[in-house]
VMD Tcl script that builds the backbone (N, CA, C; Angstrom):
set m [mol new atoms 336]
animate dup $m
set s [atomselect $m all]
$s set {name element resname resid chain x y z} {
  {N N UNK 1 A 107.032 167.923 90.031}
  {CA C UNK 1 A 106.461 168.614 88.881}
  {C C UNK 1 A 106.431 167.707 87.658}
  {N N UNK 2 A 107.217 166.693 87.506}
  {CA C UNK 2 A 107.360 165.791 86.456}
  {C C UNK 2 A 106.101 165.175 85.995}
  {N N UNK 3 A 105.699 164.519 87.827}
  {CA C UNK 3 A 104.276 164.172 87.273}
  {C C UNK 3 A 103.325 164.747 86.692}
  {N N UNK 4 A 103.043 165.815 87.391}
  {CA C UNK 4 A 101.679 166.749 86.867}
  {C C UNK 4 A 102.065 167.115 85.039}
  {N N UNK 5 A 103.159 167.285 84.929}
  {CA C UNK 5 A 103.904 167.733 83.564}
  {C C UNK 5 A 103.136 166.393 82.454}
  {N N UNK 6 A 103.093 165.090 83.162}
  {CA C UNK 6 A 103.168 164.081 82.377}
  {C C UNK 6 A 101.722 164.236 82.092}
  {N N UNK 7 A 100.752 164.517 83.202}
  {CA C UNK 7 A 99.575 164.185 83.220}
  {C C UNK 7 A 99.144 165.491 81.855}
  {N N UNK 8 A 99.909 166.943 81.818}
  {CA C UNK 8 A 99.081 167.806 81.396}
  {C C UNK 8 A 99.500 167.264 79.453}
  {N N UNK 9 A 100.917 166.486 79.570}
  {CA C UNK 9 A 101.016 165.780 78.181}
  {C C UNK 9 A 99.800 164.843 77.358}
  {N N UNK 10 A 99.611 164.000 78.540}
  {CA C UNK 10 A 98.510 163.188 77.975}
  {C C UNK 10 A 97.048 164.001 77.993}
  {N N UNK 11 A 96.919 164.957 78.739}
  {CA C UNK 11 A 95.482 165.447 78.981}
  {C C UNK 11 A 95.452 166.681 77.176}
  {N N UNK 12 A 96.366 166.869 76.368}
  {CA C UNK 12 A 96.965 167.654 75.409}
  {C C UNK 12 A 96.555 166.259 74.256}
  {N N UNK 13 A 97.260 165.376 74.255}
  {CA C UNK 13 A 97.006 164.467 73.860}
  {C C UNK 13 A 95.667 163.682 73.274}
  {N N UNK 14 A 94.770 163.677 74.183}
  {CA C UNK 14 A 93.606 163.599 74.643}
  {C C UNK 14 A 92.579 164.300 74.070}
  {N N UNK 15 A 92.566 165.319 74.166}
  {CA C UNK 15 A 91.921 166.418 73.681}
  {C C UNK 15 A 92.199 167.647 72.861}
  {N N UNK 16 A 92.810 167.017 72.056}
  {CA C UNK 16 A 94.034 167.525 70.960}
  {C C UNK 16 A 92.685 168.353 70.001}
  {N N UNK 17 A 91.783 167.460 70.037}
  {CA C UNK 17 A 91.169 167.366 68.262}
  {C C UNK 17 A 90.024 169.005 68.987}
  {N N UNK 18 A 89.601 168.949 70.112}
  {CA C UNK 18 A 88.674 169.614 70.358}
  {C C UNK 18 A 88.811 170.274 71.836}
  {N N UNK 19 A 88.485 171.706 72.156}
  {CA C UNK 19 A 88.427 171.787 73.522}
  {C C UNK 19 A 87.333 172.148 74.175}
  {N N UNK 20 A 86.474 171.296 73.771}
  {CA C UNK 20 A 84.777 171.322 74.079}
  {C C UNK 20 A 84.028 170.502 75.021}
  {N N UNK 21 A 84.848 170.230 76.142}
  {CA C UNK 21 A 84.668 169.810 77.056}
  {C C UNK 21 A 83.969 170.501 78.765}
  {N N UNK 22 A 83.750 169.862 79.321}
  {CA C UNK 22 A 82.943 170.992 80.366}
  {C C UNK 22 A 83.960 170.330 81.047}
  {N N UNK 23 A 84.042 168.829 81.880}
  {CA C UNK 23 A 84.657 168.663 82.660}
  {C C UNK 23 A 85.379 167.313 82.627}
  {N N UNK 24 A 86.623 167.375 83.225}
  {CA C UNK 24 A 87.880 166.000 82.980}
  {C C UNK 24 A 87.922 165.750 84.423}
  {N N UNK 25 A 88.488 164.385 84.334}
  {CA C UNK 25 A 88.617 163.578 85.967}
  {C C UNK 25 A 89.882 162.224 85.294}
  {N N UNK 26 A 90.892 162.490 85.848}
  {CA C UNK 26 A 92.048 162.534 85.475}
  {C C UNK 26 A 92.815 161.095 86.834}
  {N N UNK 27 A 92.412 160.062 86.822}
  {CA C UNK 27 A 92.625 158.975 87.760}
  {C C UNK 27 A 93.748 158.517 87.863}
  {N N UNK 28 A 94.355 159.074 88.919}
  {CA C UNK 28 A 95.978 158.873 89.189}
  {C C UNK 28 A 95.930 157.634 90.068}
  {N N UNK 29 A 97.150 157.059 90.118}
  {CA C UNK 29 A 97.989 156.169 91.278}
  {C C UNK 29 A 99.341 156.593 91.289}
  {N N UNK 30 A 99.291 156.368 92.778}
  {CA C UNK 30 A 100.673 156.578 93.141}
  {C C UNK 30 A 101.116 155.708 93.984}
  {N N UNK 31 A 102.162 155.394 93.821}
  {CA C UNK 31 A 102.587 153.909 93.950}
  {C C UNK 31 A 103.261 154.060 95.360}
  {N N UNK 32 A 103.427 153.102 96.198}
  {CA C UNK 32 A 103.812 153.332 97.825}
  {C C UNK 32 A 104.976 153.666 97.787}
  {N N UNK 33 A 106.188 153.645 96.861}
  {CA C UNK 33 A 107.891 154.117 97.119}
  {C C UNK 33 A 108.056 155.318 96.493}
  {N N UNK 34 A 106.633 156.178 96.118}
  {CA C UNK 34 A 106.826 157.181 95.635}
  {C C UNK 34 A 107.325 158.359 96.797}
  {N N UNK 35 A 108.003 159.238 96.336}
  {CA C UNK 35 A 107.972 160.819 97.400}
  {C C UNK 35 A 107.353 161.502 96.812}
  {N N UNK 36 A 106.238 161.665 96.389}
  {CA C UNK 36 A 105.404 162.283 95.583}
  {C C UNK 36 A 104.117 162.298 96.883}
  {N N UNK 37 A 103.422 163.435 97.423}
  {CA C UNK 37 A 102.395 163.360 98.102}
  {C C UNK 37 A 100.904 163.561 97.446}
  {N N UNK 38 A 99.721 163.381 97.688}
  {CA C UNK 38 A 98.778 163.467 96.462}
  {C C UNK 38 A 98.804 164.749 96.906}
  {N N UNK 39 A 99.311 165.874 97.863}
  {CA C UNK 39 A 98.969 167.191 97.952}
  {C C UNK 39 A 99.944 168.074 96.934}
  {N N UNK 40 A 100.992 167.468 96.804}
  {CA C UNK 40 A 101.685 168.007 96.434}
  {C C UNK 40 A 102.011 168.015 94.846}
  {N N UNK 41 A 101.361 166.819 94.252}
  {CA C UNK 41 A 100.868 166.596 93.259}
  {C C UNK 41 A 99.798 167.079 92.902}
  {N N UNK 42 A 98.775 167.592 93.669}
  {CA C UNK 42 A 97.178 168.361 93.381}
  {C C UNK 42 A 97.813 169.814 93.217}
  {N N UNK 43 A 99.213 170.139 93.810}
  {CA C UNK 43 A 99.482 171.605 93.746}
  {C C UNK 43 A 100.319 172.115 92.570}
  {N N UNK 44 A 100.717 171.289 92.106}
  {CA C UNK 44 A 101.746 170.997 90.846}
  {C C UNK 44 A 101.083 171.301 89.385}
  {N N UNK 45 A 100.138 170.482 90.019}
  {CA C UNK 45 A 98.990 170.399 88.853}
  {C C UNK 45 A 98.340 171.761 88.231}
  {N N UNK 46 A 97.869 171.684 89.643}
  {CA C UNK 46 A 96.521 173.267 89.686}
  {C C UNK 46 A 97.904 174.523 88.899}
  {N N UNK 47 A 99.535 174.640 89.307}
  {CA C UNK 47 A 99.906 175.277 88.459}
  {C C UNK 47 A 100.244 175.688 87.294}
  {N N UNK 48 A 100.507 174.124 87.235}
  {CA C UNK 48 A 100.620 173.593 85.712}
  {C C UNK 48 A 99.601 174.305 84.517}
  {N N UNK 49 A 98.215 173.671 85.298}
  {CA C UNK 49 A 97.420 173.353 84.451}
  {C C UNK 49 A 96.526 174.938 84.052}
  {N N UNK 50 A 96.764 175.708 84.746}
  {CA C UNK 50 A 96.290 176.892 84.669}
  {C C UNK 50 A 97.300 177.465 83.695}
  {N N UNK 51 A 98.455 177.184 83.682}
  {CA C UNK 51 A 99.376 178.224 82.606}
  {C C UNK 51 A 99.116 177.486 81.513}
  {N N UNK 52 A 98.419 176.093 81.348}
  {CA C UNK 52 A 98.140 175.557 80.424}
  {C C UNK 52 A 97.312 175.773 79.186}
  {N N UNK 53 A 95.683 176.478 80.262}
  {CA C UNK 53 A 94.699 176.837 79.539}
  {C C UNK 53 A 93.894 175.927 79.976}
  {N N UNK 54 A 94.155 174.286 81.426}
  {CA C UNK 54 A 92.821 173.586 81.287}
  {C C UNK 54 A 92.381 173.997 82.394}
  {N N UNK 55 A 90.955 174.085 82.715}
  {CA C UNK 55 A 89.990 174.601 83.456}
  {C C UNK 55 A 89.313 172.964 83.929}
  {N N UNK 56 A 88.528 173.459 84.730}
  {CA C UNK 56 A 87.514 172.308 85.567}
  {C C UNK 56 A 88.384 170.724 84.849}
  {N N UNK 57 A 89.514 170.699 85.626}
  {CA C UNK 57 A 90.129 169.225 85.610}
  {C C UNK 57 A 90.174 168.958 87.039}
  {N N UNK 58 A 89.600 167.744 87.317}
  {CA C UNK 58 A 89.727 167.116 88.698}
  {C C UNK 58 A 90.802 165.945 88.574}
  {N N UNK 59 A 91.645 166.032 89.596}
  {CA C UNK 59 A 92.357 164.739 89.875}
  {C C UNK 59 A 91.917 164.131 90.865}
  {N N UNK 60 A 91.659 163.104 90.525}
  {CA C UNK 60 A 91.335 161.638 91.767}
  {C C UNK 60 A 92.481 160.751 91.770}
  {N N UNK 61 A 92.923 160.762 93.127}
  {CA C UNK 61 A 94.399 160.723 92.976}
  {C C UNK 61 A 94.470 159.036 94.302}
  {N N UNK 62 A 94.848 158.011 94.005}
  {CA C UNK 62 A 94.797 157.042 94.764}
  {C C UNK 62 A 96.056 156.604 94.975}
  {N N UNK 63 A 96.151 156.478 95.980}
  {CA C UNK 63 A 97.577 155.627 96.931}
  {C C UNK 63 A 97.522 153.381 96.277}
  {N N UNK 64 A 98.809 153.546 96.158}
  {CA C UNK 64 A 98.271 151.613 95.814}
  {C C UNK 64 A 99.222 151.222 96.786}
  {N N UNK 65 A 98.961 150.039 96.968}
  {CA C UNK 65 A 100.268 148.939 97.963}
  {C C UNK 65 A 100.754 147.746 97.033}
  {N N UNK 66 A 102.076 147.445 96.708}
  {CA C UNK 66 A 103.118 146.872 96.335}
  {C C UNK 66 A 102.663 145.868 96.935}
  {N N UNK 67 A 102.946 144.286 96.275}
  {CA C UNK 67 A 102.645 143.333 96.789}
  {C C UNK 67 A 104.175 142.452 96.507}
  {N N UNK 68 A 104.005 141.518 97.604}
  {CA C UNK 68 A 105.780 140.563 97.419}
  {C C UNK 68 A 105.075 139.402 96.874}
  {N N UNK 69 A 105.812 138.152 96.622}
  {CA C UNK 69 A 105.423 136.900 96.511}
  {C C UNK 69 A 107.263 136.285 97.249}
  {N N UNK 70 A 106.696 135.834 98.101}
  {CA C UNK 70 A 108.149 135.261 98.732}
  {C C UNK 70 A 108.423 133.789 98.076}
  {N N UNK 71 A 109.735 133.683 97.913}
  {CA C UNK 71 A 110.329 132.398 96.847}
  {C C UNK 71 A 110.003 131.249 98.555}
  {N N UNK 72 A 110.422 131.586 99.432}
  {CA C UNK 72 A 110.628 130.441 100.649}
  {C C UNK 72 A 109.145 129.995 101.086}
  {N N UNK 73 A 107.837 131.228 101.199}
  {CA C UNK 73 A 106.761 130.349 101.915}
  {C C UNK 73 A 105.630 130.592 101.039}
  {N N UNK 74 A 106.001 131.029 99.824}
  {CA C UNK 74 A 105.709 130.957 98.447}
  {C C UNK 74 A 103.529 131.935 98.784}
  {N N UNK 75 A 104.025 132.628 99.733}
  {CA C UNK 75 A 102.931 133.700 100.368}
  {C C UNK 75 A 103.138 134.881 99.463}
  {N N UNK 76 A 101.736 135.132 98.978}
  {CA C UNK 76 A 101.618 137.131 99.002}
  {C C UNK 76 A 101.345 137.865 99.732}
  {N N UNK 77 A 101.786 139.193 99.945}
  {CA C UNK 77 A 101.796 139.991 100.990}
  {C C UNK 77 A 101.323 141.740 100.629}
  {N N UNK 78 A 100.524 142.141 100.590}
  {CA C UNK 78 A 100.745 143.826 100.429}
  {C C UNK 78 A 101.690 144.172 100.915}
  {N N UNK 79 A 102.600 145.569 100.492}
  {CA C UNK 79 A 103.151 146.558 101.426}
  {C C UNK 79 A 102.832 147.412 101.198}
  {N N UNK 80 A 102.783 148.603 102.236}
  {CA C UNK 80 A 103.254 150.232 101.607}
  {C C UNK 80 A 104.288 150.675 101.843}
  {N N UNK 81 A 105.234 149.966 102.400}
  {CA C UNK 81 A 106.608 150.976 102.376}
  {C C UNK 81 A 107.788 149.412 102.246}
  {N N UNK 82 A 108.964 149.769 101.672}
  {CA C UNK 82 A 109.992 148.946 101.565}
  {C C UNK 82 A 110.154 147.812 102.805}
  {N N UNK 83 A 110.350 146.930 102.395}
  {CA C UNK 83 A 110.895 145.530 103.086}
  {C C UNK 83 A 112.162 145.201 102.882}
  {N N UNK 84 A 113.024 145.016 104.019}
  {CA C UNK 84 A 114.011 144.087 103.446}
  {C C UNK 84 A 113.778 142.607 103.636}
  {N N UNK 85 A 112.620 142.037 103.995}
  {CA C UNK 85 A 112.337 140.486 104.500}
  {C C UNK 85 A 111.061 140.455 104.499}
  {N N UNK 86 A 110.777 139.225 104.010}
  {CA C UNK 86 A 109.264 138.750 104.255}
  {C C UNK 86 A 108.884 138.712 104.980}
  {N N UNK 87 A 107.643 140.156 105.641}
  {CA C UNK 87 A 106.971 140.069 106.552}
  {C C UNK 87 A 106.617 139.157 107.689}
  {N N UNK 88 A 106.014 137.480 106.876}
  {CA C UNK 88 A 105.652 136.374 107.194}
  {C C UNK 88 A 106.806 135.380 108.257}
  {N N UNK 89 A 107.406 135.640 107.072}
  {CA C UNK 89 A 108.769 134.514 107.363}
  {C C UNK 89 A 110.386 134.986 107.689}
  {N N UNK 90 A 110.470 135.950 106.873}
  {CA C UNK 90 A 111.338 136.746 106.673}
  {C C UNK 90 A 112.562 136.998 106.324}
  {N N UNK 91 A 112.218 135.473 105.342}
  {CA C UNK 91 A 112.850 135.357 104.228}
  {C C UNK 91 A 113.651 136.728 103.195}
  {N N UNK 92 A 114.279 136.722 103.087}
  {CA C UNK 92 A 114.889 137.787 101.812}
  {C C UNK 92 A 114.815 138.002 100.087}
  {N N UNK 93 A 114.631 136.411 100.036}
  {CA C UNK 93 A 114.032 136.244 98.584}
  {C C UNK 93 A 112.772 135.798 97.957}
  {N N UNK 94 A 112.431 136.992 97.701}
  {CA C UNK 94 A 111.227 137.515 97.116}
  {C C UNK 94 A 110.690 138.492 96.204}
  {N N UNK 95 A 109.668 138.942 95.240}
  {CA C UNK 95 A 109.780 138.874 93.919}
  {C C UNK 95 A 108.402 140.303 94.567}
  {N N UNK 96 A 108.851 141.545 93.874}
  {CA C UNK 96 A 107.744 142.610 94.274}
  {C C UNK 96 A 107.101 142.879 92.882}
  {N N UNK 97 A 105.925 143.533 92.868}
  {CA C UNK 97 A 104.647 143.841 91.755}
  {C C UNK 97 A 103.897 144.562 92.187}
  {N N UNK 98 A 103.541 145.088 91.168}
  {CA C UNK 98 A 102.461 146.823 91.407}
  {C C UNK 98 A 102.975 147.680 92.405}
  {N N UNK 99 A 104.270 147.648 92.509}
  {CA C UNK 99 A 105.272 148.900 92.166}
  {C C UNK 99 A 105.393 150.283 91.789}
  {N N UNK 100 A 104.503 150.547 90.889}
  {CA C UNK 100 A 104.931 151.571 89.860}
  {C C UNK 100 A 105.102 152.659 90.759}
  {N N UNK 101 A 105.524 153.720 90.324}
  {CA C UNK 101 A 105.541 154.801 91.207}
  {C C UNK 101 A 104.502 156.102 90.553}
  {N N UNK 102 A 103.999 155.609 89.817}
  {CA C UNK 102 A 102.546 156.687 88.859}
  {C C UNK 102 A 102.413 156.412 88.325}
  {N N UNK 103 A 101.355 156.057 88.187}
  {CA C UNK 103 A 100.363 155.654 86.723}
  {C C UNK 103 A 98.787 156.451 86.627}
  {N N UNK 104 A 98.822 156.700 85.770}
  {CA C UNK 104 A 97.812 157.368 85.033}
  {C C UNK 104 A 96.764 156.138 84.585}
  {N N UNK 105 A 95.303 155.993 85.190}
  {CA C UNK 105 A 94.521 154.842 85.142}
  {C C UNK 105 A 93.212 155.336 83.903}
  {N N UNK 106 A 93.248 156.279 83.937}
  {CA C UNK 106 A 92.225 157.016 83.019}
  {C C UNK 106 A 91.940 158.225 83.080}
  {N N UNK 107 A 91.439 158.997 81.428}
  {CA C UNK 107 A 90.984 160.099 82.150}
  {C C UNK 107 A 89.838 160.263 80.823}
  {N N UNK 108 A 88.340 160.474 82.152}
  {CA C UNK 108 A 87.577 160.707 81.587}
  {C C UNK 108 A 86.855 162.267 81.409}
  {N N UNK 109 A 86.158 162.401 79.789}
  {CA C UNK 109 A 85.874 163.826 79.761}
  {C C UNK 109 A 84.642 163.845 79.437}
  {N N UNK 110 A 83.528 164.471 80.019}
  {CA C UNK 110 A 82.608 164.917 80.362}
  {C C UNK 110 A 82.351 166.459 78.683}
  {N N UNK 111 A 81.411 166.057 77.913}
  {CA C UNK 111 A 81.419 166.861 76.566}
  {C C UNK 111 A 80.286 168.006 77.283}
  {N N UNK 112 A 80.762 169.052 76.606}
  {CA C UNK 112 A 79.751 170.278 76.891}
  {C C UNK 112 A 79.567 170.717 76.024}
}
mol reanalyze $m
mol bondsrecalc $m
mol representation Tube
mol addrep $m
């Protein structure tokens, strides 16, 4: 619920000044070490956002993969789920990025 909570902060935020909008599209990521499912996050939302007051908001909700850079064969690698060793080599020391576990990429609103 945290997430959807965060999203209905910024979507408040956003559209603070006016609520004259027809329709929002609200571009999530969710990062591969999340336990967050995009269903379960689309359901969070839809409750949220109704006790909220917002109407016709779409979430487009995308999965990302974590990438390593290994210190030993000095390779990048995607993942989607935790490593303890470099795929490649399998090495142990190595340096992870695009990580996050949610991020909010944009959200665009459609004026009516």
């Amino acid at each position: 619920m945290w997430f959807a909570g965060k999203i209905i902060v910024l979507l408040k935020e956003k559209i603070k000044k006016s609520k004259d909008y027809k329709h929002i599209r609200v571009n999530v990521i969710l990062g591969p070490f999340t336990h967050v499912t995009p269903e379960s996050l689309r359901s969070a939302f839809m409750l949220i956002s109704e006790k909220e007051g917002f109407g016709n908001v779409r979430l487009n909700i995308q999965k990302n993969k974590a990438k390593i850079k290994c210190r030993k064969c000095k390779k990048s690698v995607e993942i989607s789920a935790p490593v303890a060793g470099c795929p490649l080599c399998g090495a142990d020391d190595f340096d992870i990025s695009d990580a996050e576990e949610f991020s909010v990429q944009s959200i665009e609103i459609t004026q009516g």
